[in-house]
C-alpha positions as CSV (number, residue, x, y, z in Angstrom):
1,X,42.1,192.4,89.8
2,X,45.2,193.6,92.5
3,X,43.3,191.5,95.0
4,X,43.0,188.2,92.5
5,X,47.0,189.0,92.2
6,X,48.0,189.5,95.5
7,X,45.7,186.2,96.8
8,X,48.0,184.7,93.7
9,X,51.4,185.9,94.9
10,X,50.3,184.6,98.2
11,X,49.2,181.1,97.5
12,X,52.3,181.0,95.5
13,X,54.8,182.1,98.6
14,X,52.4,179.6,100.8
15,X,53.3,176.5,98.0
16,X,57.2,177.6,98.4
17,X,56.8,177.6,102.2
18,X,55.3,174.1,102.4
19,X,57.8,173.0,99.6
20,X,60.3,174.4,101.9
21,X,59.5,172.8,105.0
22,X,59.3,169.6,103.1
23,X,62.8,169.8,102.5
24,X,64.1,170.6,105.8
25,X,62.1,167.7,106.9
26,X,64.3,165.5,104.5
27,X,67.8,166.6,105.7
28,X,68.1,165.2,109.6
29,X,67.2,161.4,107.5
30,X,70.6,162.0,104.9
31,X,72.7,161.3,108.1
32,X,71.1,158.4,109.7
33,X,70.4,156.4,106.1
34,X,74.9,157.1,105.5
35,X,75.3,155.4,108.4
36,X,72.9,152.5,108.0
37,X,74.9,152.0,104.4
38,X,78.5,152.1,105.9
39,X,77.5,149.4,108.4
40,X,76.0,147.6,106.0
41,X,79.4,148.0,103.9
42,X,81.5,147.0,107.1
43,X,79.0,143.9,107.4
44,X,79.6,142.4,104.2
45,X,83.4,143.4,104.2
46,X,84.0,141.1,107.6
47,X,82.0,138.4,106.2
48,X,84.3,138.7,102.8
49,X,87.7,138.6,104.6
50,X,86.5,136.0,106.9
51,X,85.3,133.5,103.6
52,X,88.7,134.7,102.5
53,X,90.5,133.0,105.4
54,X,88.4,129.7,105.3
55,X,89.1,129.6,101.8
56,X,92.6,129.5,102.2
57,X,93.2,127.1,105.4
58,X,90.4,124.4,103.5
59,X,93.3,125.0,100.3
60,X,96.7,124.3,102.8
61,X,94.6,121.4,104.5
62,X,93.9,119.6,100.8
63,X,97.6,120.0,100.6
64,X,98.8,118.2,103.5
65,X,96.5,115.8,102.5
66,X,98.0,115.1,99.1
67,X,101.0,113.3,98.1
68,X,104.4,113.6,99.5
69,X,105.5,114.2,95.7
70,X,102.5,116.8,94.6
71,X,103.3,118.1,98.5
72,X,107.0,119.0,97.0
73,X,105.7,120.1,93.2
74,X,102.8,122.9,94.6
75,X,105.5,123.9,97.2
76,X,107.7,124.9,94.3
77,X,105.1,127.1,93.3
78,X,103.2,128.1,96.7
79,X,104.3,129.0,100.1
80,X,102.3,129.2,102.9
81,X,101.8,132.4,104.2
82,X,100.9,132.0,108.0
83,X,101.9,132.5,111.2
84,X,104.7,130.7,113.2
85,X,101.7,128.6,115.3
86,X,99.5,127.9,112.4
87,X,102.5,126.6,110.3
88,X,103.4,124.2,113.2
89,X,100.3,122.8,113.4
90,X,100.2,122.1,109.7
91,X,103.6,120.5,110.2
92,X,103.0,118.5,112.7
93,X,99.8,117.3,111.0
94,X,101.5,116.8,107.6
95,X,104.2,114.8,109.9
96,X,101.3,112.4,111.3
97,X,99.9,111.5,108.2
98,X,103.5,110.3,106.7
99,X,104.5,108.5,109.9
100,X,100.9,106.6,109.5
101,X,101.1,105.8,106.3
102,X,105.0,104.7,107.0
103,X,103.3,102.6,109.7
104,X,100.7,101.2,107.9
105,X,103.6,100.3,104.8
106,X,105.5,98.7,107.7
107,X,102.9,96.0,109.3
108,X,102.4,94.9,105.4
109,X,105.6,94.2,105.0
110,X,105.8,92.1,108.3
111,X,107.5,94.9,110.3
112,X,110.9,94.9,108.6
113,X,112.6,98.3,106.8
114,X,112.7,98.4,103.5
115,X,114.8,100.4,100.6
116,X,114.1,100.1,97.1
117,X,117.0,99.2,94.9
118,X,117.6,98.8,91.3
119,X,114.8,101.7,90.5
120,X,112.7,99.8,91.5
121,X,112.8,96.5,90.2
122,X,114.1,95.4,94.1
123,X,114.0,95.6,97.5
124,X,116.5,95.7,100.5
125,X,115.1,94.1,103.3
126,X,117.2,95.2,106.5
127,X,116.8,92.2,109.6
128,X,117.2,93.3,113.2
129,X,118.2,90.9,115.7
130,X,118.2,91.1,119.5
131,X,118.5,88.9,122.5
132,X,116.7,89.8,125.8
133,X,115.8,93.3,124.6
134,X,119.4,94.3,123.6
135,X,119.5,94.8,119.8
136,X,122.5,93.2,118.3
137,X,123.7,92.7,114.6
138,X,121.3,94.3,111.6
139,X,121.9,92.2,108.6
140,X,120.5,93.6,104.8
141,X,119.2,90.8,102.4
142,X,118.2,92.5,98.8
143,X,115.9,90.7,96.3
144,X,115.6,91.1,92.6
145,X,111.3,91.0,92.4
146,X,111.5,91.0,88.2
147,X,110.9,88.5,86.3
148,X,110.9,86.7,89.4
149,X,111.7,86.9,93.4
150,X,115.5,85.9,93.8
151,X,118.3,86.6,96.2
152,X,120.7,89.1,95.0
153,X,123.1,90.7,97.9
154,X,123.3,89.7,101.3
155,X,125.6,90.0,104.5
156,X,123.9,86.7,105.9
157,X,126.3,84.8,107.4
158,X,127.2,81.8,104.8
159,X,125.8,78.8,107.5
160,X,122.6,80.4,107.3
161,X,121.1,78.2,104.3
162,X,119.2,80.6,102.4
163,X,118.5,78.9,99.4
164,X,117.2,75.7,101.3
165,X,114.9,78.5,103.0
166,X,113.9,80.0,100.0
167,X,112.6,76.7,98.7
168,X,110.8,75.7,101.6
169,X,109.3,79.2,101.8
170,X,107.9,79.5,98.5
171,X,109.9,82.6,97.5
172,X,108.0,83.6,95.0
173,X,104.6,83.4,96.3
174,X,105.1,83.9,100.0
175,X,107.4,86.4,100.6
176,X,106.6,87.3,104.6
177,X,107.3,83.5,105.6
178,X,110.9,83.4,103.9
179,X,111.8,87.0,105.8
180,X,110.4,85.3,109.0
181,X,111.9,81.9,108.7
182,X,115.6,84.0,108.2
183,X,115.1,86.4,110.9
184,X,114.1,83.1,113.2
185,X,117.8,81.3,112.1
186,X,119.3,84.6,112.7
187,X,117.9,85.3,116.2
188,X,117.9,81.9,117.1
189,X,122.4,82.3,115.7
190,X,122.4,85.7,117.7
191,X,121.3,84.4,120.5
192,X,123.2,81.5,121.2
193,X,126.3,83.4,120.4
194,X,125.1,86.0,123.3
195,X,124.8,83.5,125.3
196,X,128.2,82.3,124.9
197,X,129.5,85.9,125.4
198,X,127.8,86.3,128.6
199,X,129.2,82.8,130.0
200,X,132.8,84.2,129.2
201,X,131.8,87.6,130.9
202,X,130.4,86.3,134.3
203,X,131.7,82.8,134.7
204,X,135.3,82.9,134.7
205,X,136.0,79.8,136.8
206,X,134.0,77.8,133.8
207,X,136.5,77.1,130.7
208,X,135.2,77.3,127.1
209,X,136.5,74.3,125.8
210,X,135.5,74.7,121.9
211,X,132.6,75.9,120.1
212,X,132.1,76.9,116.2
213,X,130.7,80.1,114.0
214,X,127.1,79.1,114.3
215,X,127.3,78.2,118.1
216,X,125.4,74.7,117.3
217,X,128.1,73.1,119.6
218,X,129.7,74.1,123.2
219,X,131.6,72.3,125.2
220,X,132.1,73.7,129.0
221,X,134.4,73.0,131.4
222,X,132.8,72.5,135.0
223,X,134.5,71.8,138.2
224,X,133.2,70.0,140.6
225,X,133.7,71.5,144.6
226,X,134.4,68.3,146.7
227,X,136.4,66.8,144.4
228,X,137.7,69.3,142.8
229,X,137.0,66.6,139.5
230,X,136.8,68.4,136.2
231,X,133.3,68.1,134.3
232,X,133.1,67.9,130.8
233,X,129.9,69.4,129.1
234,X,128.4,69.4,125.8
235,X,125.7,71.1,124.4
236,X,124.1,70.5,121.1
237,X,121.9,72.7,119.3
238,X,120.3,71.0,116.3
239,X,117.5,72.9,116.4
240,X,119.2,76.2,114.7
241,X,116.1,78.2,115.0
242,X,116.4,78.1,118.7
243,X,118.2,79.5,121.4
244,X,118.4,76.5,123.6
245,X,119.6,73.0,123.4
246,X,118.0,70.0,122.3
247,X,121.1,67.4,123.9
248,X,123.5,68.2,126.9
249,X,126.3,65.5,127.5
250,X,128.1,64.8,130.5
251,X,131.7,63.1,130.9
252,X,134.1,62.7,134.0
253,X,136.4,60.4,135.5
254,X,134.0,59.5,137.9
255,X,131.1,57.8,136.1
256,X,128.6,57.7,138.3
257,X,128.9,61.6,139.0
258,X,126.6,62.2,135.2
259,X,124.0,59.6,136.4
260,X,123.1,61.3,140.2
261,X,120.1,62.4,139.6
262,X,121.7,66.1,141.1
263,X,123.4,66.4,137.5
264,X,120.2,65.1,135.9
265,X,118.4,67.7,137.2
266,X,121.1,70.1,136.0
267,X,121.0,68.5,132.7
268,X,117.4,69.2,132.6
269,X,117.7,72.9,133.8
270,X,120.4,73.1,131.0
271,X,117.8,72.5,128.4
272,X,115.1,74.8,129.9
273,X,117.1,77.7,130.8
274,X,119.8,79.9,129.1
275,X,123.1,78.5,129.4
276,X,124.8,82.0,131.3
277,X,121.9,81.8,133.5
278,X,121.8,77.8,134.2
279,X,125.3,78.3,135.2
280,X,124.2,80.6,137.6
281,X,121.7,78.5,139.1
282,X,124.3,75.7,139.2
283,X,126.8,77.8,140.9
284,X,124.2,78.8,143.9
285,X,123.2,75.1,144.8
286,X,127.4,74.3,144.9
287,X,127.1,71.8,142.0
288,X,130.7,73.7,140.2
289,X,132.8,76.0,141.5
């Protein structure tokens, strides 16, 4: 019986040992699977904050992309919250859009500014004009577009016959041929007054004898080297939405000076070329003083 125990108390301390080393075993692993969970953690935490960031730049993107006036409304509520690079960018890009769609409102309207007037109901048109790439006088012309397309305000000069235009345009169903039929009378005006300038700027030996507001008529005064005979010139401009003339006229004492076919030639060049440059042309063969 005391050997039956003692075999028992062994087998029983033998169990415990085994149970015992199983355990100690076990321990050295506890280490190794923390740190296979924190990495795991850190893992999925990078991927979070970098979704996070994405998120947020696909949400400021949509909102360049929308509406000036929804891009003032969620800007009352929102703010962007990045740094001093990434905000430029976004400006510049928000910038980009507006000045394309600006663009693309322009060439519809045949390429001249607009403001909208009367909330809405019209629109000032403002007209550029310029004469050998130096812009001159901007005139505004505003139009009344309900019930119908009428003329409303303008600073048009009065011999400018915008009503006549108006009808011959269509007004009311062609809107870009009226705007270019008035900014052709009022470069064509703009021009022929600049050219009238520059004869009194670089021709002082040539007298300006008369001419009127819409510089459809100017009569020069040319002398003649030789005989030192004074040469009356007239040009006519009929044609108001041009620049040049459609009729030059000479008169002098001597009356067979106008029909050499010298001054017929000038008479042509006249025609073809800018007066203030004719003149110059003129001047270097020795027609006129």
């Amino acid at each position: 019986m005391e050997g039956a125990s003692t075999r028992g108390v062994l087998s029983h301390l033998s169990l415990l040992e085994v149970q015992a080393r199983s355990r100690g075993s076990q321990v050295p692993q506890q280490p190794s699977r923390v740190k296979e969970l924190k990495a795991k953690v850190e893992a999925l935490t990078s991927q979070r904050d970098q979704l996070k960031a994405e998120l947020q730049i696909h949400k400021k993107l949509q909102k360049l992309r929308a509406p000036a006036g929804k891009l003032q409304e969620d800007g009352e509520d929102e703010e962007m919250d990045v740094d001093s690079e990434s905000s430029e960018l976004f400006h510049l890009m928000a910038r980009h859009s507006e000045l394309t769609d600006l663009l693309h409102a322009h060439n519809l309207i045949g390429g001249y500014d607009t403001v909208a007037t009367n909330r809405g109901k019209g629109m000032c048109f403002s007209l550029t004009t310029e004469y050998e790439g130096v812009y001159l006088d901007t005139y505004n012309l505003e139009l009344n577009l309900k019930p119908n397309v009428r003329i409303s305000r303008h600073n048009i000069p009065p011999f400018i016959p915008l009503n006549s235009l108006a009808e011959q345009s269509d007004l009311q169903t062609d809107l870009r041929a009226f705007l270019a039929t008035v900014s052709q009378h009022l470069n064509a005006f703009a021009g022929r007054r600049q050219q009238l300038k520059l004869v009194k700027e670089q021709h002082k030996s040539v007298e300006v004898m008369e001419s009127n507001l819409l510089c459809s008529i100017l009569v020069l005064m040319f002398t003649v080297p030789k005989e030192k005979t004074p040469l009356l010139c007239t040009l006519e401009y009929t044609d108001h939405t041009r620049c040049l003339p459609t009729g030059v006229h000479l008169n002098c004492e001597d009356e067979l000076l106008p029909n050499s076919s010298k001054w017929k030639k000038n008479c042509s060049l006249l025609m073809e070329v800018p007066v203030h440059r004719a003149i110059t042309a003129i001047k270097k063969a020795s027609d006129i003083v």
